[in-house]
N, C-alpha and C positions, 0 to 999 in steps of 0.2 A: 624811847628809842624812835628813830624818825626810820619815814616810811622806806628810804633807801638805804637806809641798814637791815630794815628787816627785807626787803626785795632781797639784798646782795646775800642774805643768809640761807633766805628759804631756796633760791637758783643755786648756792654751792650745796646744799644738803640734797638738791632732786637731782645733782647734776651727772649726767652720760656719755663719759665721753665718747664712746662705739657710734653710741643714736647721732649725736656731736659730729662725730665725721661723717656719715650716713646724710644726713640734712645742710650739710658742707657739699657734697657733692652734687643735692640736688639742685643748690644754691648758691652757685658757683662765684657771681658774682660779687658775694662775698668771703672775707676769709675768716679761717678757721679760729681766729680769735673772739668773732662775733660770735659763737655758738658757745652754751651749756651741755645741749643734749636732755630740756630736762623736756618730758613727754606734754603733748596737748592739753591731756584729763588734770595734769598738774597744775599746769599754768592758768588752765579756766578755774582749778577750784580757788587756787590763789586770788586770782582777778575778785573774784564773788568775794574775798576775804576784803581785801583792800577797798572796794567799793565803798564798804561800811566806813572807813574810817573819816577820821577827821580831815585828815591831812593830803589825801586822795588828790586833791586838785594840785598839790605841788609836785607830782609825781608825773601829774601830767601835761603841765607846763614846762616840763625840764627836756624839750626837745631841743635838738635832736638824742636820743638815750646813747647808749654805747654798745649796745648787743640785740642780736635777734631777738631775744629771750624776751627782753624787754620792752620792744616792737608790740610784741604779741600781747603781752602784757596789756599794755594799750590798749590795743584794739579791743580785746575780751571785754576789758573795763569799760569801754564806753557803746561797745555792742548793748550791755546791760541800761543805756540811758534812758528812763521813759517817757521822759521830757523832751517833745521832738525838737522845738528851738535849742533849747539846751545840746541835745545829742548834735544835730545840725551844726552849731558852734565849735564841737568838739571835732566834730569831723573833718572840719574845714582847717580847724589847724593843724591835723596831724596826716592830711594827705600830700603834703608834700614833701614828708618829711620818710612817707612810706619808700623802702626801698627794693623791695625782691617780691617775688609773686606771690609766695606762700601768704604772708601778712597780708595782702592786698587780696586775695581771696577767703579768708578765714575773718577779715573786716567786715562784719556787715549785721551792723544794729537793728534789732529786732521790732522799735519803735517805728522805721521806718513804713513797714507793712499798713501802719494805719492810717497813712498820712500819705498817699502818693501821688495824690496830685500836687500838694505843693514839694515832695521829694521831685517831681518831674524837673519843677525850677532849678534844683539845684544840678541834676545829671546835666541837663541843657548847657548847662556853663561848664562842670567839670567833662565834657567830652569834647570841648575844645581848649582843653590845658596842652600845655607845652611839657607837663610834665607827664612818661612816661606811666607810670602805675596812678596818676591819676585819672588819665583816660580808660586806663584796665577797667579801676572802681567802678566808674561809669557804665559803661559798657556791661560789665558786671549784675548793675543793681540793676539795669533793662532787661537781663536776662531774666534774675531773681523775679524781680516784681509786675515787671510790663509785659508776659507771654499768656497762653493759655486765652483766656476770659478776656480778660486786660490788654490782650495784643491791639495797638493800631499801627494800619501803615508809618505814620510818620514817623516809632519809635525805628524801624527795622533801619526807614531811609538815614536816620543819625546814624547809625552805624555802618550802611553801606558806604555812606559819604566819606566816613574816616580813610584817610589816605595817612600811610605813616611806615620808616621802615622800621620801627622796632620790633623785635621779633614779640616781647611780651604782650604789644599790641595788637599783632596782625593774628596770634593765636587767642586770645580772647574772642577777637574777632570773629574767629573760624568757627570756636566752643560756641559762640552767640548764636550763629546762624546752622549750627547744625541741629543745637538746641530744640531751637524755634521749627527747624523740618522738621519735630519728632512730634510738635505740640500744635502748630499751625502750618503743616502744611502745604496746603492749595496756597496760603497769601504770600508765602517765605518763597515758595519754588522758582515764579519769578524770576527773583533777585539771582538763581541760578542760571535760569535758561539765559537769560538777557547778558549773563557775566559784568552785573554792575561791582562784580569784586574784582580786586585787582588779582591777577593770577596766581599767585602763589595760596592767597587764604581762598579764591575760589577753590582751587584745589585739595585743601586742608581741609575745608568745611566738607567736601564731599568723602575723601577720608574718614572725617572725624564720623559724621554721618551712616557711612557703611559700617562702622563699629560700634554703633552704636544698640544696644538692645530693645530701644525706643524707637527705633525707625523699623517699619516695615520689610520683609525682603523685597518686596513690588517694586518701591519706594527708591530700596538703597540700590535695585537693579538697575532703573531707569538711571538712577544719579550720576551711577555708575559710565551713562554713557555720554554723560556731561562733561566729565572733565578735560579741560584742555591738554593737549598731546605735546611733547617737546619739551614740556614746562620746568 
């Protein structure tokens, strides 16, 4: 039996339609045809199934897929790559193929951690793609991997620099740097005082920042008196 007959069995056996419309709505940009409804823990146990098999690479050379479901699929599968060239290769073809946020934050291979300085090369390039949820991943995996210990100026300035009106973008944006206020700080706050963001995600990040259980009350008070008025 080939691999997308067993995909297309095990996705109608877990499938939801309630969770279906629920994940429709968070994901609006797509329609309700692309949805199963079949839950996270499912599809990750699946992925680890399919890993194994033989035929694994035709499944995921068959881009673009036809459902979220399968999206995800994806992603879990080659999250598990431990071959960083390898994972890296896979990556590169199925980011432009990602379409809605949820996928494009739930992507994020595990191999990557050990290897980031040359993952640097590759954000470098994907955070000046034309494609929307490419630049997310981006952005993303500066978050994931480059803060804390790891923080240097130049990563924050790639993302301050980002100018873009997609909304997927400018909120990644906002979750980056509000992020980064919870974890560095003195070197991120900056980037607030000076308003090197464009006004809406300046705004957002400080938002996002007040809400945050990671930032300080001190912190989110001052923040608080950052934010542009009007806006």
């Amino acid at each position: 039996m080939s691999i997308f007959t067993d995909i297309e069995s095990s996705l109608a056996g877990a499938r939801d339609d309630k969770y279906a419309s629920f994940q429709q709505k968070l994901i609006p940009e797509l329609g309700k045809e692309h949805f199963s409804g079949v839950r996270t823990p499912e599809l990750r146990k699946l992925a680890r199934e399919l890993r194994k098999r033989q035929d694994t690479a035709d499944f995921l050379s068959a881009l673009p897929h036809g459902s979220f479901d399968e999206d995800q699929l994806h992603a879990f599968i080659v999250s598990e790559e431990k071959d960083f060239q390898k994972c890296i290769a896979l990556t590169e073809a199925f980011l432009p193929y990602i379409n809605n946020w949820a996928t494009c934050d739930q992507f994020s291979p595990k191999v990557f951690a050990k290897h980031r300085e040359e993952l640097l090369t590759h954000i470098r390039s994907w955070i000046g793609s034309d494609h929307t949820y490419t630049v997310r991943f981006a952005v993303g995996m500066l978050m994931k991997h480059f803060l804390g210990d790891d923080f240097k100026q130049e990563y924050a300035d790639m993302v301050a620099e980002l100018r873009s009106d997609e909304y997927y973008v400018k909120m990644m944006t906002a979750w980056y740097f509000a992020t980064a206020l919870a974890v560095n700080y003195d070197d991120v706050l900056p980037y607030i005082e000076q308003k090197r963001l464009d006004v809406w995600t300046h705004n957002k990040t400080i938002q996002k920042a007040a809400e945050s259980f990671r930032v300080t009350d001190g912190h989110k008070q001052y923040l608080r008196t950052l934010k542009i008025k009007g806006a």
